[in-house]
C-alpha positions in Angstrom: 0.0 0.0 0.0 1.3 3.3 -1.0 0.5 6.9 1.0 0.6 10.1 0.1 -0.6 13.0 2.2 -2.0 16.3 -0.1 -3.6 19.5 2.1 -5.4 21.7 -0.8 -6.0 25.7 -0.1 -8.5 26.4 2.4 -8.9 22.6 2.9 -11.2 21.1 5.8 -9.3 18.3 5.8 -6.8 16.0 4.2 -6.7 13.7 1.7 -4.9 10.2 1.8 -4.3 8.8 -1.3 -4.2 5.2 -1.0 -3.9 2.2 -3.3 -5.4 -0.5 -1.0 -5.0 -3.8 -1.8 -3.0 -3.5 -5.1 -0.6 -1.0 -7.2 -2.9 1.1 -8.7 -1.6 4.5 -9.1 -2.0 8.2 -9.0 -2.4 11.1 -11.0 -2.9 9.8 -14.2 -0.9 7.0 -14.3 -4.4 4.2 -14.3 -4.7 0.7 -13.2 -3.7 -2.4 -15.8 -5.5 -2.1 -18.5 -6.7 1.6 -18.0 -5.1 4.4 -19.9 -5.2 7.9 -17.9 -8.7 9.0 -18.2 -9.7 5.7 -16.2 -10.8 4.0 -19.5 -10.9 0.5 -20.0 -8.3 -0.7 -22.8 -9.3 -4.7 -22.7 -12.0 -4.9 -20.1 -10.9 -8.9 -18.6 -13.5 -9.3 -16.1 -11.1 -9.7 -12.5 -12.3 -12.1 -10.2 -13.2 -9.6 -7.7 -15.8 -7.6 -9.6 -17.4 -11.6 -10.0 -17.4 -11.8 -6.1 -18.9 -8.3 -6.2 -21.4 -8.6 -8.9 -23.1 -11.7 -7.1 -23.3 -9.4 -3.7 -25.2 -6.2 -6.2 -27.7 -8.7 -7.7 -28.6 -10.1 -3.7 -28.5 -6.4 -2.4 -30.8 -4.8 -5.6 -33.1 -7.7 -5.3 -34.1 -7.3 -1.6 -37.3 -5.9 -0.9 -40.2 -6.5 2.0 -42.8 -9.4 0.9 -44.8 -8.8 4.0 -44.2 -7.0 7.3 -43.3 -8.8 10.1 -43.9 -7.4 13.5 -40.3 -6.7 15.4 -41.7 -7.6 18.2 -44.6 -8.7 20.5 -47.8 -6.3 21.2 -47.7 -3.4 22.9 -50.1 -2.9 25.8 -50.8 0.1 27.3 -50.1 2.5 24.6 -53.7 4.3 25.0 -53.0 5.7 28.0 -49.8 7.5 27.2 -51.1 10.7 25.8 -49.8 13.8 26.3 -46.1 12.1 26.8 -43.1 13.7 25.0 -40.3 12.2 23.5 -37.0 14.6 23.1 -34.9 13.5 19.8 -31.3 14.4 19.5 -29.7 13.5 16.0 -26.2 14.6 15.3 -26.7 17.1 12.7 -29.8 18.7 11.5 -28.0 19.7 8.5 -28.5 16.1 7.6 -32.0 15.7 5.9 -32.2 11.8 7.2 -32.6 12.7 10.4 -35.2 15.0 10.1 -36.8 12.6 7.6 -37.0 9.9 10.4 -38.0 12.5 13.2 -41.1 13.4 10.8 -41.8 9.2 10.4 -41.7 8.9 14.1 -43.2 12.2 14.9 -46.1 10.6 12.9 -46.3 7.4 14.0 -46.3 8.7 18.0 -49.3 11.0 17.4 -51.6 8.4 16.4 -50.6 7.5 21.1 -50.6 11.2 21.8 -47.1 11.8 21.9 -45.0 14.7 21.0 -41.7 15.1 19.7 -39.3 17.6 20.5 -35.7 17.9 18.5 -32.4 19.5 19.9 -29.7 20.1 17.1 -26.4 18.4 18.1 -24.7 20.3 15.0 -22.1 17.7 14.7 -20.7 18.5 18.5 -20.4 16.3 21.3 -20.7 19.3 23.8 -23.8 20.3 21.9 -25.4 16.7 22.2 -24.4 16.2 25.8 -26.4 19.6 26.4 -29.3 18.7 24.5 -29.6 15.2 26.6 -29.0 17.4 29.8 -31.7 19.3 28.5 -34.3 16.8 28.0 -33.8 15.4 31.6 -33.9 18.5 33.0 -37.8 18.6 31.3 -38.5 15.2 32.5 -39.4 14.0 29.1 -40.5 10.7 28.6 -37.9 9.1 26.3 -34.6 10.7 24.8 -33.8 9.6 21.0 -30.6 10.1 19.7 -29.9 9.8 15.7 -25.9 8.8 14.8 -24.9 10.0 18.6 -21.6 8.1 20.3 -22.3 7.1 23.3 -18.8 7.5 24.8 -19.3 11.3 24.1 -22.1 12.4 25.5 -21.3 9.6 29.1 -21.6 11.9 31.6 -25.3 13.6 29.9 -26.7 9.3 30.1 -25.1 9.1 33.4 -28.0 11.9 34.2 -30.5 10.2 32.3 -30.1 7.1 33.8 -30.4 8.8 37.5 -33.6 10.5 36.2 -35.0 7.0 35.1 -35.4 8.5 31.4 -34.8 5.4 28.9 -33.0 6.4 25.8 -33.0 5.3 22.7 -29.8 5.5 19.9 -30.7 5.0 16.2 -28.3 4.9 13.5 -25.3 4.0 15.3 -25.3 -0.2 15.8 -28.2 -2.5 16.1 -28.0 -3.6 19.6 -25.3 -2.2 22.3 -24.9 -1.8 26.3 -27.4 -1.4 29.3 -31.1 -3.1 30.3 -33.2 -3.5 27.0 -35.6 -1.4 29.8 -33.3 1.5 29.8 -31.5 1.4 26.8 -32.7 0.2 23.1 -30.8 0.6 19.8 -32.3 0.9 16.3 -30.2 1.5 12.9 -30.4 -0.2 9.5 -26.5 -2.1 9.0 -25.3 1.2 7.1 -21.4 -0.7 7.2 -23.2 -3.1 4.9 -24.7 -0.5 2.8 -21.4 1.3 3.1 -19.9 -2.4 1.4 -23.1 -2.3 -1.1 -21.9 0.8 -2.7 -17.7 -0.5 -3.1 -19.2 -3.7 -4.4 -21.4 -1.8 -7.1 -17.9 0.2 -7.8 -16.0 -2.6 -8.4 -18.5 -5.0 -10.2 -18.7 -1.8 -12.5 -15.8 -1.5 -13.2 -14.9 -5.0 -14.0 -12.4 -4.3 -10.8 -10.5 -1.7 -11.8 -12.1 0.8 -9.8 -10.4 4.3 -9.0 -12.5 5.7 -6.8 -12.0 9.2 -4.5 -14.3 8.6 -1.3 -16.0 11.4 0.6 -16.3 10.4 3.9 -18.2 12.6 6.8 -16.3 12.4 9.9 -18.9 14.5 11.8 -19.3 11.6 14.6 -17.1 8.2 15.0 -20.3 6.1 13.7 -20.4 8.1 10.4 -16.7 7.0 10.1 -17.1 3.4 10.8 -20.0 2.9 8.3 -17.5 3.5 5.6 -14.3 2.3 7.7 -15.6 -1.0 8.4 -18.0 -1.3 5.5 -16.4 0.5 2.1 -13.1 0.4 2.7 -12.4 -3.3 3.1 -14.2 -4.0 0.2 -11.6 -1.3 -1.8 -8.9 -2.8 -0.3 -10.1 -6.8 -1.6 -10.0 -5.6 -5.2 -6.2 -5.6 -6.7 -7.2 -3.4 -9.4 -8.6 -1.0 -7.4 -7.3 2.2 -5.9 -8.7 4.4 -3.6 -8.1 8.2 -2.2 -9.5 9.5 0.7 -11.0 12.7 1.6 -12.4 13.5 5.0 -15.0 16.5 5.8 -17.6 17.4 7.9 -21.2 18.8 6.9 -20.5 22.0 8.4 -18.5 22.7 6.0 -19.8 21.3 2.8 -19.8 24.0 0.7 -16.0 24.0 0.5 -16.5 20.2 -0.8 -17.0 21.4 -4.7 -13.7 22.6 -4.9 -12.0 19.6 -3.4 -13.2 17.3 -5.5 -12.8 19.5 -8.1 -8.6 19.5 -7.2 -8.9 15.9 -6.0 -10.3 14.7 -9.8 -7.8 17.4 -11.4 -4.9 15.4 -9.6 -5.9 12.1 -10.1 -7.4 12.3 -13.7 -8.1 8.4 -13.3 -11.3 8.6 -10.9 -13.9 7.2 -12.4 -16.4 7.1 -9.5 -17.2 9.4 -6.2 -18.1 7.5 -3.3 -20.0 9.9 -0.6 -20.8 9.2 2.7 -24.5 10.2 3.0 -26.8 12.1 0.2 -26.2 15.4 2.2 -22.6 15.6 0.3 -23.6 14.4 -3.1 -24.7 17.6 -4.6 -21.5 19.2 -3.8 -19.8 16.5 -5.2 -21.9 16.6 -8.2 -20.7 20.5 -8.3 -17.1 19.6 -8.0 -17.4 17.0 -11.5 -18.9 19.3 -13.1 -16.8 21.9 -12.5 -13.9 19.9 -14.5 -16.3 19.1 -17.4 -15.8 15.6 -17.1 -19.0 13.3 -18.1 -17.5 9.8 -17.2 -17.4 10.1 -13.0 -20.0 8.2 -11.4 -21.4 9.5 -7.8 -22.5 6.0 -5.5 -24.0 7.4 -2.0 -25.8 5.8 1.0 -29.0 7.2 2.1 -32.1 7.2 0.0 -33.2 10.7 -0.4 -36.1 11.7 -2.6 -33.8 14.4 -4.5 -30.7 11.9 -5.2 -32.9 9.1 -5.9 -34.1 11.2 -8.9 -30.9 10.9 -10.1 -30.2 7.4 -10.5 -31.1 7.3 -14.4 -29.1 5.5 -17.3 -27.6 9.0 -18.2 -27.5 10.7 -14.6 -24.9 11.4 -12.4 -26.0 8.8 -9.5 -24.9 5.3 -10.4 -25.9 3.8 -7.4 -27.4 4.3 -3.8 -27.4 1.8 -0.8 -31.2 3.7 0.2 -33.4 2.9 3.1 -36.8 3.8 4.0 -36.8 6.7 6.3 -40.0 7.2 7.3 -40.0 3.4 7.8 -37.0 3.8 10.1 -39.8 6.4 12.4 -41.9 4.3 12.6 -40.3 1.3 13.9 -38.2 3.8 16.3 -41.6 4.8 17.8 -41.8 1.6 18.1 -39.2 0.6 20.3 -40.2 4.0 22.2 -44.0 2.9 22.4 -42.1 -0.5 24.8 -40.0 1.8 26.8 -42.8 4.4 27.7 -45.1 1.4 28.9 -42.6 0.0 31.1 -41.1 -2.7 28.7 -38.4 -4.1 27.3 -37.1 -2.8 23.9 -36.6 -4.7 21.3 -32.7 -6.1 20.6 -30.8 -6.8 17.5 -34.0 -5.6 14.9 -33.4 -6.4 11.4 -34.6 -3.4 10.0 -35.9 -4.8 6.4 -36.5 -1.7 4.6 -32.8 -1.4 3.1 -31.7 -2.0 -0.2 -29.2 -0.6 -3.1 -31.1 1.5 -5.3 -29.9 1.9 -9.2 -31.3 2.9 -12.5 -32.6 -1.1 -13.0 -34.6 -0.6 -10.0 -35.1 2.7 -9.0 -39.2 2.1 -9.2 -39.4 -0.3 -7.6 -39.3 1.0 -4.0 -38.8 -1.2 -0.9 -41.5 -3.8 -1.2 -44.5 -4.3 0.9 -45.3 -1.0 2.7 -48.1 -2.0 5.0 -45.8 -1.6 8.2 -48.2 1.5 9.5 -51.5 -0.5 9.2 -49.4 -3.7 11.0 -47.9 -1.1 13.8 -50.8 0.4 14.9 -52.2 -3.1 14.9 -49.5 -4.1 17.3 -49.9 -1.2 19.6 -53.3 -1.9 20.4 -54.5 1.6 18.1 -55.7 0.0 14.7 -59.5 1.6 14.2 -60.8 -2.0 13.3 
């Protein structure tokens, strides 16, 4: 593996240029059987973008047949009107979280509960006040969205005191503390994170140069692509990959990065963003060198980048899943918590799959999961 280190003007960051897992190289000079605009002289299929092929077709063709309840019913769910429920995500710059605030908000005022949101804007300290906050208003339940727990210790140390259950989504499936205190929620985004590198290198018949964009705003958002993406680079021989780190706040220098990043690496053939919030300036930053042959792949599943995974677009794939989905079964595990249960470990949250222009109309399958929740929580009108 060969390193470089490169600082642009103004940068918010820096970017590692890495050849994982083989001897591609940089600026121009393209993997065997590339010339230097990244294009593919006698396209042998390698044996990686085989492996990676057979994990696209399994990840494009999953979808819901039927919903399946996460859990047992919910008793007592009538009588908790007029509770409140305090949501924390990281960033609110980042339009999933708000998206799966709204799906919750909805699904908790069909039991007459309210949701409040604190802004964490990408800072521990922030977050830690915001929990502080919400036990210091006695709220019902605190929900946090893509929020480390070692960062915020000494605001669940409180919350545990004040007998507040808390909630984290979008960090890890299950985790520490009493399933009555503590419940954890989040589709497997390391294994959307791999969905997108596999797409990338069954693509490109595995010779892949690819410039990832990776959001560093919490340690969660860095392990998605850490543990999911990056391994999967770092498999394929022909492959090489740079790195560039950045956090939403500061997006809108992003454009020119990529801009530089693509000018000194003419090879990139593909953009590999963290989270839809940062494809749109990485969209800007292609654009801006008048190139017509980079790819964008990005996890997420927003309405506005979803419209652009066409044949001819700039989107080529996205590892999507259903946010308002995601709110729903969050109230869900809030709905156990407020009446005194258990929350619900290890969910397989099925509404996930990677999204491109073959089946980007399809959706996620069987969407009946607010009729069968309301069912389970004892609230159905039948």
């Amino acid at each position: 593996m060969r390193t470089s280190l490169w600082t642009g003007p103004g940068a918010v960051a820096v970017v590692a240029l890495l050849a994982l897992g083989g001897c591609g190289a940089q600026n121009g000079d393209g993997p065997e059987g590339q010339d230097a605009t990244g294009a593919t002289a006698d396209r042998t299929v390698d044996p990686a973008a085989g492996r990676a092929q057979a994990v696209v077709d399994r990840a494009t063709e999953m979808a819901v047949e039927e919903f399946v309840p996460p859990g047992p019913p919910v008793a007592g769910v009538d009588d908790l009107e007029g509770g409140t429920v305090h949501y924390v995500p990281a960033s609110s710059k980042v339009g999933t979280f708000l998206a799966v605030r709204d799906g919750m908000a909805q699904a908790l005022g069909h039991a007459g509960v309210t949701v409040e949101t604190c802004d964490g804007t990408g800072d521990p300290v922030v977050m830690a006040a915001c929990v502080t906050a919400a036990v210091e208003a006695d709220v019902d339940v605190i929900v946090t969205g893509a929020v480390p727990e070692d960062r915020i210790a000494t605001a669940l140390v409180h919350a545990s005191r004040a007998e507040i259950p808390v909630l984290f989504t979008q960090t890890a499936p299950t985790g520490r503390g009493y399933p009555a205190e503590v419940g954890y929620l989040s589709p497997d985004h390391a294994e959307q994170q791999g969905w997108l590198a596999e797409w990338v290198v069954a693509d490109s018949g595995g010779t892949g140069s690819v410039l990832v964009v990776q959001l560093i705003d919490t340690p969660a958002m860095q392990a998605w692509v850490q543990d999911g993406a990056l391994p999967v680079y770092a498999a394929c021989p022909g492959c090489t990959t740079s790195l560039l780190e950045v956090t939403t706040g500061r997006l809108g220098e992003l454009p020119a990065l990529v801009e530089e990043a693509l000018a000194r690496s003419p090879a990139t053939r593909y953009v590999h963003v963290t989270m839809d919030v940062a494809v749109d300036a990485a969209v800007q930053g292609i654009e801006a060198t008048g190139r017509t042959d980079v790819l964008v792949v990005s996890q997420d599943g927003t309405p506005e980048v979803l419209e652009q995974v066409t044949p001819d677009g700039p989107v080529g794939a996205v590892a999507g899943f259903d946010h308002t989905a995601m709110g729903w079964y969050a109230a869900d595990q809030v709905l156990r918590l407020m009446t005194g249960g258990e929350s619900v470990r290890e969910v397989d949250f099925p509404y996930s799959r990677l999204i491109t222009a073959e089946n980007a109309s399809e959706g996620y399958g069987d969407m009946s999961y607010e009729e069968g929740f309301l069912q389970l929580w004892g609230l159905d009108e039948d």
